[in-house]
mmJSON file of the N, C-alpha and C atoms, coordinates in Angstrom:
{"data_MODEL":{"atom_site":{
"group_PDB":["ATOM","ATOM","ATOM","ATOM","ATOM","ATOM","ATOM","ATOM","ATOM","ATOM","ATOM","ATOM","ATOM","ATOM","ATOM","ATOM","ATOM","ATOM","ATOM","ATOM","ATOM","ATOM","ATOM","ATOM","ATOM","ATOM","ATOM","ATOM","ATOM","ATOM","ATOM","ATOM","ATOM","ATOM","ATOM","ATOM","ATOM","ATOM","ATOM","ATOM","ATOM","ATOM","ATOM","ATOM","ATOM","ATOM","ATOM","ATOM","ATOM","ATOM","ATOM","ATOM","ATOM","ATOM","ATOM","ATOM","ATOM","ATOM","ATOM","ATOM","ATOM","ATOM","ATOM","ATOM","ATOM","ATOM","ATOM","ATOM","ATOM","ATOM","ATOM","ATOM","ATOM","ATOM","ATOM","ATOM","ATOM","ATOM","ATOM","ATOM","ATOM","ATOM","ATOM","ATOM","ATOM","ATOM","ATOM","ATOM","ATOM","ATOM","ATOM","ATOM","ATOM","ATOM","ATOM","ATOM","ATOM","ATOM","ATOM","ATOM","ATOM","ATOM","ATOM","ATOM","ATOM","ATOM","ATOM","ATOM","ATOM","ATOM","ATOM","ATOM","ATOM","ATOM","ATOM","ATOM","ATOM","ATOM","ATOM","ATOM","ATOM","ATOM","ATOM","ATOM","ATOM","ATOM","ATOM","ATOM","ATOM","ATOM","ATOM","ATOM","ATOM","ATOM","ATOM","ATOM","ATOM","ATOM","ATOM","ATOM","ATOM","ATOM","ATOM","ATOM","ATOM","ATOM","ATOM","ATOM","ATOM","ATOM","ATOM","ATOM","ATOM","ATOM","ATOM","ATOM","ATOM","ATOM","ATOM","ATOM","ATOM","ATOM","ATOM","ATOM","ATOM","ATOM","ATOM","ATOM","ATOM","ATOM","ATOM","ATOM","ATOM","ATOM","ATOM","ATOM","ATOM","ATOM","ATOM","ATOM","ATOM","ATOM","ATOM","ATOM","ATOM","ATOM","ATOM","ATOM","ATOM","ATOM","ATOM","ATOM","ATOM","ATOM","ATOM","ATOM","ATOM","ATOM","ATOM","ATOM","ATOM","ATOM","ATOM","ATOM","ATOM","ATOM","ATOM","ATOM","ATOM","ATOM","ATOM","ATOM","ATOM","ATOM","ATOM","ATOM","ATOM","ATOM","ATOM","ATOM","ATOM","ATOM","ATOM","ATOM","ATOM","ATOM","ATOM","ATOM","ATOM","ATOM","ATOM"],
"id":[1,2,3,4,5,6,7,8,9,10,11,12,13,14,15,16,17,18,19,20,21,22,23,24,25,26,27,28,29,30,31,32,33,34,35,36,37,38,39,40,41,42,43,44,45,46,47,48,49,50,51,52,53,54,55,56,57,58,59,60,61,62,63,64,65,66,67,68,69,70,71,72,73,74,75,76,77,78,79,80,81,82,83,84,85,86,87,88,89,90,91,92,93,94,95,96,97,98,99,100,101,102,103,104,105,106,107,108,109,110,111,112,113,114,115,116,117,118,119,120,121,122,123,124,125,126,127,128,129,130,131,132,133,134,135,136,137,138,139,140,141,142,143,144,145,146,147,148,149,150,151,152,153,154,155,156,157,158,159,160,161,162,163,164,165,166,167,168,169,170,171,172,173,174,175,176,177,178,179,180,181,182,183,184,185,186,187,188,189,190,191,192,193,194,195,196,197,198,199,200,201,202,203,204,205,206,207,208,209,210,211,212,213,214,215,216,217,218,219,220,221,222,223,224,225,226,227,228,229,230,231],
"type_symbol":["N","C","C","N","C","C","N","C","C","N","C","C","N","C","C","N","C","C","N","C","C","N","C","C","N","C","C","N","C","C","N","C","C","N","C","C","N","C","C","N","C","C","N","C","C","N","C","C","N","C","C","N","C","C","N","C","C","N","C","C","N","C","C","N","C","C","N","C","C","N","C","C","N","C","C","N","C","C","N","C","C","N","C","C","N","C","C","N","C","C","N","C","C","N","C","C","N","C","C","N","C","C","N","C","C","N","C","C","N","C","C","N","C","C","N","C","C","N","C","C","N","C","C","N","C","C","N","C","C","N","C","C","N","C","C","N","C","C","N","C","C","N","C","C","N","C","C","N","C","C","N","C","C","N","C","C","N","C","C","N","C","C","N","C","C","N","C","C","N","C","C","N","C","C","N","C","C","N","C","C","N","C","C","N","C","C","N","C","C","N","C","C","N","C","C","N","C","C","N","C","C","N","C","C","N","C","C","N","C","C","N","C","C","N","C","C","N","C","C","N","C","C","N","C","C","N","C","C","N","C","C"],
"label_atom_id":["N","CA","C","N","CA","C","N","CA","C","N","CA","C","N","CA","C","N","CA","C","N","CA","C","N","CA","C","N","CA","C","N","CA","C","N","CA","C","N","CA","C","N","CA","C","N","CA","C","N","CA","C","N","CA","C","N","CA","C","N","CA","C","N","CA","C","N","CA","C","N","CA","C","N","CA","C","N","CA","C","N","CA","C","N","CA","C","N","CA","C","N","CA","C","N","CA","C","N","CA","C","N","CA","C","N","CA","C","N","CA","C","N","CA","C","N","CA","C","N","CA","C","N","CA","C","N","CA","C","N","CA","C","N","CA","C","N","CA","C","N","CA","C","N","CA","C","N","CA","C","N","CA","C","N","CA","C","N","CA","C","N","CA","C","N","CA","C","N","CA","C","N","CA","C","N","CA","C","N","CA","C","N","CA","C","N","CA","C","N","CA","C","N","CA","C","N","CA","C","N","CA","C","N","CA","C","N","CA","C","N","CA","C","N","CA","C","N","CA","C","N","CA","C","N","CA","C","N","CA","C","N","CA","C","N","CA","C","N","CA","C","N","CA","C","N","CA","C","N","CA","C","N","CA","C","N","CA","C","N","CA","C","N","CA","C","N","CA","C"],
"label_alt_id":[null,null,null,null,null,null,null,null,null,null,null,null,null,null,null,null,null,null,null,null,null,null,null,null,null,null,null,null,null,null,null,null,null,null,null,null,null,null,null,null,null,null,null,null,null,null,null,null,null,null,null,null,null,null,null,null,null,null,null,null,null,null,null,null,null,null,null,null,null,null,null,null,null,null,null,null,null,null,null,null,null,null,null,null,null,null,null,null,null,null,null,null,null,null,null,null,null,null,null,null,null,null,null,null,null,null,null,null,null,null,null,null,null,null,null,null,null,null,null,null,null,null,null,null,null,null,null,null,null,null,null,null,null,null,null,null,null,null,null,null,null,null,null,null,null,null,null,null,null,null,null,null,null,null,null,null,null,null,null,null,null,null,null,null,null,null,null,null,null,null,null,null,null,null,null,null,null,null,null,null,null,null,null,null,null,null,null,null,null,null,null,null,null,null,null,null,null,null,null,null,null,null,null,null,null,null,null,null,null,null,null,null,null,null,null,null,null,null,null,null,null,null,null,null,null,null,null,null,null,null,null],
"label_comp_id":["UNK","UNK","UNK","UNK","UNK","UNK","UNK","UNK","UNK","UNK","UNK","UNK","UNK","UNK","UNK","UNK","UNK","UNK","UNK","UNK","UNK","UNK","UNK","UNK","UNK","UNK","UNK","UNK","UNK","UNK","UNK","UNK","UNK","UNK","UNK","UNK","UNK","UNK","UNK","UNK","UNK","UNK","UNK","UNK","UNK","UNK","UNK","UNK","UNK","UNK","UNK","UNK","UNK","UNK","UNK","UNK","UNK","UNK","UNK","UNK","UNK","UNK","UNK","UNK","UNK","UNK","UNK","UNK","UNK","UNK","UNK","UNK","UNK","UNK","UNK","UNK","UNK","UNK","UNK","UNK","UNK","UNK","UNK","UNK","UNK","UNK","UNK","UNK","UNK","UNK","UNK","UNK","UNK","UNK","UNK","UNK","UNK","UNK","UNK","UNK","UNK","UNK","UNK","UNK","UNK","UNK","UNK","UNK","UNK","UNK","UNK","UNK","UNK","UNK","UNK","UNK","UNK","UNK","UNK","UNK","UNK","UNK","UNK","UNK","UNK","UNK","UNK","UNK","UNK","UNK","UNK","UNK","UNK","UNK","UNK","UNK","UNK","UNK","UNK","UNK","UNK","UNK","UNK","UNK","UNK","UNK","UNK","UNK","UNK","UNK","UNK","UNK","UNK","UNK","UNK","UNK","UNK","UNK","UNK","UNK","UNK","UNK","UNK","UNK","UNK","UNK","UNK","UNK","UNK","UNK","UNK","UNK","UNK","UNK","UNK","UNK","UNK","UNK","UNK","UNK","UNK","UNK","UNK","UNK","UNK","UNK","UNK","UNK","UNK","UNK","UNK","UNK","UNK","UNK","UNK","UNK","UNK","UNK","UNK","UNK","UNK","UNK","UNK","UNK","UNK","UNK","UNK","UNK","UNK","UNK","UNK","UNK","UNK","UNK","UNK","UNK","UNK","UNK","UNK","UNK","UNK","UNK","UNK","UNK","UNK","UNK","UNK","UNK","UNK","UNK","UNK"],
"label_asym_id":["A","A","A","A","A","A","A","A","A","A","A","A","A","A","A","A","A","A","A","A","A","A","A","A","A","A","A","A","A","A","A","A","A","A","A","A","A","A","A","A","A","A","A","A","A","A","A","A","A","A","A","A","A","A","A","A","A","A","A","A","A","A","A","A","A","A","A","A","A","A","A","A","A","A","A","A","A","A","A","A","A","A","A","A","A","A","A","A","A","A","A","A","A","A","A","A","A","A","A","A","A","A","A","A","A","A","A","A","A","A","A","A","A","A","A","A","A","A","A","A","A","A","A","A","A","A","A","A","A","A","A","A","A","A","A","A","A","A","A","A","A","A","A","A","A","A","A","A","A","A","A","A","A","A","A","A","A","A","A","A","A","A","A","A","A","A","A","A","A","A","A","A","A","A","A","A","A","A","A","A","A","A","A","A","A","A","A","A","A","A","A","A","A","A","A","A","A","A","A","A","A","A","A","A","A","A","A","A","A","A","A","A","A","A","A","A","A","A","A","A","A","A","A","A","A","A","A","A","A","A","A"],
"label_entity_id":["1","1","1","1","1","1","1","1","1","1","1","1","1","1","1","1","1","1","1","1","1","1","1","1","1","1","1","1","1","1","1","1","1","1","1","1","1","1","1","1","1","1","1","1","1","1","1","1","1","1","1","1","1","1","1","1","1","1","1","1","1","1","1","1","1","1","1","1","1","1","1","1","1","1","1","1","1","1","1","1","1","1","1","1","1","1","1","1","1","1","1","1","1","1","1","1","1","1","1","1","1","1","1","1","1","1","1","1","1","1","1","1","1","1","1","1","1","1","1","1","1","1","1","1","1","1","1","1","1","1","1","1","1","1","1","1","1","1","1","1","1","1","1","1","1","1","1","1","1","1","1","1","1","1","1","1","1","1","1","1","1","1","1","1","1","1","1","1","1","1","1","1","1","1","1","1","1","1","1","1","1","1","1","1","1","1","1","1","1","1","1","1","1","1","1","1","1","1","1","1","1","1","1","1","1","1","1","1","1","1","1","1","1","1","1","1","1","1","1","1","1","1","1","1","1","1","1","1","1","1","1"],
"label_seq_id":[1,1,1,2,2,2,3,3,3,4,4,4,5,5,5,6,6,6,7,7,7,8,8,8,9,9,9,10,10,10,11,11,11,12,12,12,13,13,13,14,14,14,15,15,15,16,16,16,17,17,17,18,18,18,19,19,19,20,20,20,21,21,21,22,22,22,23,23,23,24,24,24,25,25,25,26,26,26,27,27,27,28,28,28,29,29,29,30,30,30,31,31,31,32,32,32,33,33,33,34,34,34,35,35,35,36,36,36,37,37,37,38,38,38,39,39,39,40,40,40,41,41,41,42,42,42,43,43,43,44,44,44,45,45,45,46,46,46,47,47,47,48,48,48,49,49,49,50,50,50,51,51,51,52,52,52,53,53,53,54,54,54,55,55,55,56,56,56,57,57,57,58,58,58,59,59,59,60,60,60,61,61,61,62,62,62,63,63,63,64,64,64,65,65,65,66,66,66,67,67,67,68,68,68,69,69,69,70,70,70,71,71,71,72,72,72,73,73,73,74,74,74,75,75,75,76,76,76,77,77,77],
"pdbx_PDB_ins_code":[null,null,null,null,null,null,null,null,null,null,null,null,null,null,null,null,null,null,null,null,null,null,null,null,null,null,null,null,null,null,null,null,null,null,null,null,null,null,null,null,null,null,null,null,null,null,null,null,null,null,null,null,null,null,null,null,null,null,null,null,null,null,null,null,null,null,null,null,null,null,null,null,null,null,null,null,null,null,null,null,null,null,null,null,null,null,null,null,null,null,null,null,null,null,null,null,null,null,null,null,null,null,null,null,null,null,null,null,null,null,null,null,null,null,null,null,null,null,null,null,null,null,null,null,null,null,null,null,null,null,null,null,null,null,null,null,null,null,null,null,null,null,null,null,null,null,null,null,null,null,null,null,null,null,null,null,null,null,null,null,null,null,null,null,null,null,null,null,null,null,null,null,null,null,null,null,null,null,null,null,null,null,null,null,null,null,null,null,null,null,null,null,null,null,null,null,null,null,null,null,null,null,null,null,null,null,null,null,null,null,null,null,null,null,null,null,null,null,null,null,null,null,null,null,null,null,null,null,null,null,null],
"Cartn_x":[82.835,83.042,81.867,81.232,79.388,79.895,80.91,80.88,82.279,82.386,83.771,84.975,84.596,85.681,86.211,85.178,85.562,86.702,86.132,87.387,88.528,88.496,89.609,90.552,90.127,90.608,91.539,90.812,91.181,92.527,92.376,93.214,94.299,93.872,95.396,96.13,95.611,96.046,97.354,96.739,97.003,98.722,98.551,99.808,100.965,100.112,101.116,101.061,101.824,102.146,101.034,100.597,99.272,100.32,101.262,101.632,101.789,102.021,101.715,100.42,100.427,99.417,98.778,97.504,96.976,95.006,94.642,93.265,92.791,91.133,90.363,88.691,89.051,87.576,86.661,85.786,84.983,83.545,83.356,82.247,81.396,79.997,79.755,79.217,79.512,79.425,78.446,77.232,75.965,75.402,75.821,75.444,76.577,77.901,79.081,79.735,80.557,80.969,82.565,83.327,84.64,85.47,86.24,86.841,88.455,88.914,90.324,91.119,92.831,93.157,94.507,94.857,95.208,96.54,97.338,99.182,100.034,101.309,102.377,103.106,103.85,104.85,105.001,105.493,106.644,105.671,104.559,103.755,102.464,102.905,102.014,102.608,104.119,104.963,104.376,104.255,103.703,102.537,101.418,100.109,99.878,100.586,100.809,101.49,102.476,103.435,103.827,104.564,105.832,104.653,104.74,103.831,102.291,102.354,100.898,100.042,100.741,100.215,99.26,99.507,99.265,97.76,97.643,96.503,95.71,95.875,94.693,94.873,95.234,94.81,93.291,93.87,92.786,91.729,91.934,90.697,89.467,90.385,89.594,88.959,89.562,88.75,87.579,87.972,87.038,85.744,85.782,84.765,84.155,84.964,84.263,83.233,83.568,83.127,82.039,82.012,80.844,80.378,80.275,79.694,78.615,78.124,76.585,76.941,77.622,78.017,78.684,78.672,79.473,80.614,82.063,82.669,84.262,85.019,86.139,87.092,87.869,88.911,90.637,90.697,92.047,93.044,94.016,94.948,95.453,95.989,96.309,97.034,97.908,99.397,98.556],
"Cartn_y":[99.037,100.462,101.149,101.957,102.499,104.283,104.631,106.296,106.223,107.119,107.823,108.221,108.817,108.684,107.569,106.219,104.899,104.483,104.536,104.483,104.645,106.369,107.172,106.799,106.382,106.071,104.398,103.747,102.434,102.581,103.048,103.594,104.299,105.262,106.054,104.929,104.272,103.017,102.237,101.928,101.011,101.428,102.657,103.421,104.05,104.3,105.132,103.782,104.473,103.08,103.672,102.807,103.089,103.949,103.826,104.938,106.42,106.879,108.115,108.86,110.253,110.813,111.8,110.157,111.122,111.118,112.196,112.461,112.845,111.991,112.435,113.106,114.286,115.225,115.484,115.509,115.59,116.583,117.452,118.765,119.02,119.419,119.901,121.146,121.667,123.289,123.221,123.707,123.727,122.454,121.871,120.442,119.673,119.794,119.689,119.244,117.866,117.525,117.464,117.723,118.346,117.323,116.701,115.748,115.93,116.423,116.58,115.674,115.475,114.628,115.77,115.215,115.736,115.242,115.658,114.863,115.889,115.01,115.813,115.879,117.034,117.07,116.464,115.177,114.451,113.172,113.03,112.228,112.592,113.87,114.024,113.643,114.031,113.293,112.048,110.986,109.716,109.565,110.574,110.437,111.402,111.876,112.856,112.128,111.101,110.761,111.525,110.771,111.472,112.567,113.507,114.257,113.969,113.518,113.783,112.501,111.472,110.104,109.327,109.087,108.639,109.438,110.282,111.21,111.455,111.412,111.528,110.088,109.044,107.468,107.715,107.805,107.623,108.41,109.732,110.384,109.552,109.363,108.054,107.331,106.555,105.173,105.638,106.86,107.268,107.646,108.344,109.028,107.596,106.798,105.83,104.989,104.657,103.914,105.13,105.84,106.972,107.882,107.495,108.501,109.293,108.769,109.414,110.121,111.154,111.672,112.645,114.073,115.175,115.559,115.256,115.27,115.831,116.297,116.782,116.56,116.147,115.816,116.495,117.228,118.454,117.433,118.392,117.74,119.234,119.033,119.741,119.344,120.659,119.937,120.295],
"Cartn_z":[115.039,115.12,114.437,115.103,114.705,114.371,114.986,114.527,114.081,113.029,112.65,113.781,115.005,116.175,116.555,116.548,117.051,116.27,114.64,113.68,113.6,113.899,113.479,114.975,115.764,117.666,117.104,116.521,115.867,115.5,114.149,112.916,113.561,114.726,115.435,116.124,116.982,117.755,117.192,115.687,115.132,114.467,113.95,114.064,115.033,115.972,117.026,118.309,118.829,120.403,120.936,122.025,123.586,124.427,124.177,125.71,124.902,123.548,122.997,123.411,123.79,124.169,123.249,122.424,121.676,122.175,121.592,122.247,120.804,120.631,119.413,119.859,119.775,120.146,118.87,119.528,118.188,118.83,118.003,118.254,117.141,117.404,115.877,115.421,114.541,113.72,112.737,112.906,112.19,112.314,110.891,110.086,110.247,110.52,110.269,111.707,111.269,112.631,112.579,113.516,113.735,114.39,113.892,114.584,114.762,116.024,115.896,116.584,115.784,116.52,117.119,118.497,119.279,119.815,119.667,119.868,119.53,120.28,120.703,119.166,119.164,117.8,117.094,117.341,117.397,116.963,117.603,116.934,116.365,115.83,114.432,113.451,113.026,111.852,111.627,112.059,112.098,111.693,111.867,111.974,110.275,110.043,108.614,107.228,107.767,106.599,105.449,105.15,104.032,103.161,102.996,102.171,102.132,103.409,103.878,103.659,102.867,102.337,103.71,104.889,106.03,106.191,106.473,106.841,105.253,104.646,103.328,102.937,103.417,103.291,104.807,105.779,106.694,106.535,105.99,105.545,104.304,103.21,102.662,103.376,104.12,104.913,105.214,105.947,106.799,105.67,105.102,103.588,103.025,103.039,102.428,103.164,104.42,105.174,106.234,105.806,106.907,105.56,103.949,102.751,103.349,104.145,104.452,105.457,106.454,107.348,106.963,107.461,107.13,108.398,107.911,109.023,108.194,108.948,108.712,110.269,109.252,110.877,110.42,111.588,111.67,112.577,112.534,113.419,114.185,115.783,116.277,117.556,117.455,118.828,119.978],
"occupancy":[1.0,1.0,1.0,1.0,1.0,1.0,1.0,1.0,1.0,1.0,1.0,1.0,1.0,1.0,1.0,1.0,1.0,1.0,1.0,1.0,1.0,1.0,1.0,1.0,1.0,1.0,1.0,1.0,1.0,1.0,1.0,1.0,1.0,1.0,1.0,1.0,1.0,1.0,1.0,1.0,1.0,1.0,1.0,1.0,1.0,1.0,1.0,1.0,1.0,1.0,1.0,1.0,1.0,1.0,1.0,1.0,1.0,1.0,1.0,1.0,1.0,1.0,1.0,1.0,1.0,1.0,1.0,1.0,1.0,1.0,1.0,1.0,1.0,1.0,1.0,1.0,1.0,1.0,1.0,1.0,1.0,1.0,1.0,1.0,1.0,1.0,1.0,1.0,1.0,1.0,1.0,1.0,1.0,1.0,1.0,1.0,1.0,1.0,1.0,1.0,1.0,1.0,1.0,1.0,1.0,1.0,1.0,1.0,1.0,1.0,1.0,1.0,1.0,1.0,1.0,1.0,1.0,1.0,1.0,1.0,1.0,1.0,1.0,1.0,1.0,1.0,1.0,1.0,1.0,1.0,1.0,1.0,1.0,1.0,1.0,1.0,1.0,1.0,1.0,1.0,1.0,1.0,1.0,1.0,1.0,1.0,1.0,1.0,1.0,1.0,1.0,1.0,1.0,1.0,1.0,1.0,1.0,1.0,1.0,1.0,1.0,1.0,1.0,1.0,1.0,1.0,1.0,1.0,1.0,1.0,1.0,1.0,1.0,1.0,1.0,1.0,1.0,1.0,1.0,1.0,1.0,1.0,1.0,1.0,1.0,1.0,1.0,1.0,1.0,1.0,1.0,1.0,1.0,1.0,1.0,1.0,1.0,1.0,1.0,1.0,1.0,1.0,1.0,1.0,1.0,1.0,1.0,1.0,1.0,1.0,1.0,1.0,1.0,1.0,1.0,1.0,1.0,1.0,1.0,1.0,1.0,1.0,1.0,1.0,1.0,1.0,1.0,1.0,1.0,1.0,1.0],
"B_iso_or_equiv":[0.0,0.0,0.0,0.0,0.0,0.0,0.0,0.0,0.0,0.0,0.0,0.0,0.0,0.0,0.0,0.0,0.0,0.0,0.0,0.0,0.0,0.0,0.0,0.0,0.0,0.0,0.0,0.0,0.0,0.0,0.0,0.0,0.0,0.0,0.0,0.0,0.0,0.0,0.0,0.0,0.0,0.0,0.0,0.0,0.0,0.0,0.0,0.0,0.0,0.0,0.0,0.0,0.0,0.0,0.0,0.0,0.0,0.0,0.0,0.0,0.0,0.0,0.0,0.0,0.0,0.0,0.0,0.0,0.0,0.0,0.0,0.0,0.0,0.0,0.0,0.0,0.0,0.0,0.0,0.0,0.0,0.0,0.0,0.0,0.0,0.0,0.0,0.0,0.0,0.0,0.0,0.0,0.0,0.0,0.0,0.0,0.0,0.0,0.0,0.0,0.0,0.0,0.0,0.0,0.0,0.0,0.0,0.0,0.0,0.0,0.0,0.0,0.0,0.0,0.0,0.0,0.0,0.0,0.0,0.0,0.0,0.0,0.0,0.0,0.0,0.0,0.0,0.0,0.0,0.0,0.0,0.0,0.0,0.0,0.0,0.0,0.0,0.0,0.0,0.0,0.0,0.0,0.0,0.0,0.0,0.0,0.0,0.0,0.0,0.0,0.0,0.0,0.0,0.0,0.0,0.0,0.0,0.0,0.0,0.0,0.0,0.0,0.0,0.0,0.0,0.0,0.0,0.0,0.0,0.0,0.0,0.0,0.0,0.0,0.0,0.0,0.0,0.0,0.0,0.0,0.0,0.0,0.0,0.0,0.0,0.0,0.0,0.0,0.0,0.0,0.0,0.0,0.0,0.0,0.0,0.0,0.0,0.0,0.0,0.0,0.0,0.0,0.0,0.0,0.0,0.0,0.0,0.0,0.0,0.0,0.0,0.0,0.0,0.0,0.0,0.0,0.0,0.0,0.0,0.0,0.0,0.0,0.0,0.0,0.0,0.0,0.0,0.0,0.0,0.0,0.0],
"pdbx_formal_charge":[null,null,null,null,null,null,null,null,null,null,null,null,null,null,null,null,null,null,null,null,null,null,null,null,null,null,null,null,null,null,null,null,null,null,null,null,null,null,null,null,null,null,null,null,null,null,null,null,null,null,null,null,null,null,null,null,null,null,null,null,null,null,null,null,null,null,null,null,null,null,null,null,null,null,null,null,null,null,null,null,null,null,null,null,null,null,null,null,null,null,null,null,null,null,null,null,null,null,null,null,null,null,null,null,null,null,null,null,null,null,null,null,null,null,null,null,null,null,null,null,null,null,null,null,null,null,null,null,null,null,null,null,null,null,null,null,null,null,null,null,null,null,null,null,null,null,null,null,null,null,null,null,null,null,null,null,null,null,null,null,null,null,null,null,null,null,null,null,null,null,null,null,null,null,null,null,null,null,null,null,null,null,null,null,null,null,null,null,null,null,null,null,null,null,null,null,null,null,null,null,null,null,null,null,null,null,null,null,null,null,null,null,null,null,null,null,null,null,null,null,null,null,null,null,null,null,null,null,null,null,null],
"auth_seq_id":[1,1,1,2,2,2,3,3,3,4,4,4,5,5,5,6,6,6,7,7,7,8,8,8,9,9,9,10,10,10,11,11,11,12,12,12,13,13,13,14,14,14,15,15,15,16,16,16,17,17,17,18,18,18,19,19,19,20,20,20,21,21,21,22,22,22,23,23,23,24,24,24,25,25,25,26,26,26,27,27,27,28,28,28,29,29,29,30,30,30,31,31,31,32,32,32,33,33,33,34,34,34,35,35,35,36,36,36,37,37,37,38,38,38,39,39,39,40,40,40,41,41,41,42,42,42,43,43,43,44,44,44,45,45,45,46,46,46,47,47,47,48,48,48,49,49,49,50,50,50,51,51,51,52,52,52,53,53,53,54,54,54,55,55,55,56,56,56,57,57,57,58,58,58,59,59,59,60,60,60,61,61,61,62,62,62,63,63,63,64,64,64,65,65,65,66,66,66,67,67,67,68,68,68,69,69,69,70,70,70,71,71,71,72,72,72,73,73,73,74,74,74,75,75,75,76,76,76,77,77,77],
"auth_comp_id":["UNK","UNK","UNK","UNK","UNK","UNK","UNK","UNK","UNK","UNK","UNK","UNK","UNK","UNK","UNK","UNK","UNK","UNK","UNK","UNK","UNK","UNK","UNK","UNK","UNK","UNK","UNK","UNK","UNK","UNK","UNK","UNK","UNK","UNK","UNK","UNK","UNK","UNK","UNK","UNK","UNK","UNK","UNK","UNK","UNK","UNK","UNK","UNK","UNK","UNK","UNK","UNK","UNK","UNK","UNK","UNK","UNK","UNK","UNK","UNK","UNK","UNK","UNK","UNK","UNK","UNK","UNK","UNK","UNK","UNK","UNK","UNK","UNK","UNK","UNK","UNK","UNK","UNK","UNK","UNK","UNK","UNK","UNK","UNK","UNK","UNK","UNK","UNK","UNK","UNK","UNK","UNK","UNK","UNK","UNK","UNK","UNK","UNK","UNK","UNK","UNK","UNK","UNK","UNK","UNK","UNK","UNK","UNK","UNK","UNK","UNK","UNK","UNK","UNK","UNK","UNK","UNK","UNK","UNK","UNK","UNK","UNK","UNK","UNK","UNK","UNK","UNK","UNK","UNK","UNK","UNK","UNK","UNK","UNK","UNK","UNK","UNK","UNK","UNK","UNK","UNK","UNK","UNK","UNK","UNK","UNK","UNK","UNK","UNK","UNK","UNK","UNK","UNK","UNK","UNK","UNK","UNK","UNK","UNK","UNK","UNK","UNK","UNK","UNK","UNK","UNK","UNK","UNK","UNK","UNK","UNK","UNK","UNK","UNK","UNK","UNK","UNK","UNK","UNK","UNK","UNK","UNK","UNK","UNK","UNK","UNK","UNK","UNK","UNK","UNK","UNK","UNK","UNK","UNK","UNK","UNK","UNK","UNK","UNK","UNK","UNK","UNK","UNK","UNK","UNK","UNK","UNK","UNK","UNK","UNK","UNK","UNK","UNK","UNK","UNK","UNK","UNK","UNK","UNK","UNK","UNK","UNK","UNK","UNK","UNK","UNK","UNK","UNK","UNK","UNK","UNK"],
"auth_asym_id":["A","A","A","A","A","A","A","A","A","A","A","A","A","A","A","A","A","A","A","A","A","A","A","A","A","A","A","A","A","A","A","A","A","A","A","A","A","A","A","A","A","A","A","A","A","A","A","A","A","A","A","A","A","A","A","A","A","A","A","A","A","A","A","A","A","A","A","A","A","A","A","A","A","A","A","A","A","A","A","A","A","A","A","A","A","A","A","A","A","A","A","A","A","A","A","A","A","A","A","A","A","A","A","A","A","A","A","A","A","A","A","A","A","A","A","A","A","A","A","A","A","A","A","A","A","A","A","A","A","A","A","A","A","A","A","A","A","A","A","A","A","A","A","A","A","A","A","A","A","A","A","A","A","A","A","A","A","A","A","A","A","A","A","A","A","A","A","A","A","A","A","A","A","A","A","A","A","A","A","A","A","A","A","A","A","A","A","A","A","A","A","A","A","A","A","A","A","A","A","A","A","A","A","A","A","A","A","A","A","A","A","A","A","A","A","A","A","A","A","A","A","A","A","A","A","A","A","A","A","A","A"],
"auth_atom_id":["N","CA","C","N","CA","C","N","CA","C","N","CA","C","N","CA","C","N","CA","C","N","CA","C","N","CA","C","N","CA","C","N","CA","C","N","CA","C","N","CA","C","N","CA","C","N","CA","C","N","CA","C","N","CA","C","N","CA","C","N","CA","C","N","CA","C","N","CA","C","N","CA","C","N","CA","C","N","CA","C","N","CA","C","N","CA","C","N","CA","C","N","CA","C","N","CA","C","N","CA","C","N","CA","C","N","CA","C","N","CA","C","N","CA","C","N","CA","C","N","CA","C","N","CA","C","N","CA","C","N","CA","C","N","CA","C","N","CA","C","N","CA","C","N","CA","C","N","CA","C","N","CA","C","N","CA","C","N","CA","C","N","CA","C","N","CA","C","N","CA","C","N","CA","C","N","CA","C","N","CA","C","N","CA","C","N","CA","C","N","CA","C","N","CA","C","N","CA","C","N","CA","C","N","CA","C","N","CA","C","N","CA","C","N","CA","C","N","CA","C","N","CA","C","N","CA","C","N","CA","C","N","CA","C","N","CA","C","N","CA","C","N","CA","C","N","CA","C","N","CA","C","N","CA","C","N","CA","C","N","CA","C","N","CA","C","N","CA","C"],
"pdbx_PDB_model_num":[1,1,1,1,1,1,1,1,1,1,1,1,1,1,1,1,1,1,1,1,1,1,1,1,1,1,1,1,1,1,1,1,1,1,1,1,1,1,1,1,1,1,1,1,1,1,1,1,1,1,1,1,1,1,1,1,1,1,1,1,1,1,1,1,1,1,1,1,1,1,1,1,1,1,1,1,1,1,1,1,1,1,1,1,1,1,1,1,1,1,1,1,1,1,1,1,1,1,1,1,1,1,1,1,1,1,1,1,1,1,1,1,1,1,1,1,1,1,1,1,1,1,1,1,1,1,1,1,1,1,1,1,1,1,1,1,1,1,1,1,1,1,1,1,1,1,1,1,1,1,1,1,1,1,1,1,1,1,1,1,1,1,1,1,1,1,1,1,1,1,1,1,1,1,1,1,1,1,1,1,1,1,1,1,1,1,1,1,1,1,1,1,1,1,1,1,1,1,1,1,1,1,1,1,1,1,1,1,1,1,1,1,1,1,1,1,1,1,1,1,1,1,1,1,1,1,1,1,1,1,1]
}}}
């Protein structure tokens, strides 16, 4: 896995089922690259965990393993 989308595409996989319809776009704003992930309601709960634990674990991974890259990744229904 060579970019942060490949990752974060990994990492969703790995949590949610293949037949969930999720989509990871990614755009960039100045210097700044935008990575959103894209799913239904119902499987954002999943992708968020209990107080948010799930999604600021993968944000880590991600920070750690891409330090040198400026990227922020949202979530959106």
């Amino acid at each position: 896995m060579k970019t942060v989308k490949e990752t974060l595409e990994y990492i969703l996989s790995s949590i949610t089922n293949k037949e969930d319809n999720i989509t990871v776009e990614e755009h960039q704003e100045g210097d700044m690259n935008i990575i959103e992930i894209i799913a239904p309601k119902e499987i954002i709960g999943k992708i968020i965990g209990k107080e948010g634990k799930i999604i600021k674990s993968i944000r880590t991974i991600l920070n750690l393993s891409f330090h040198q890259e400026k990227f922020i990744v949202k979530i959106r229904e």
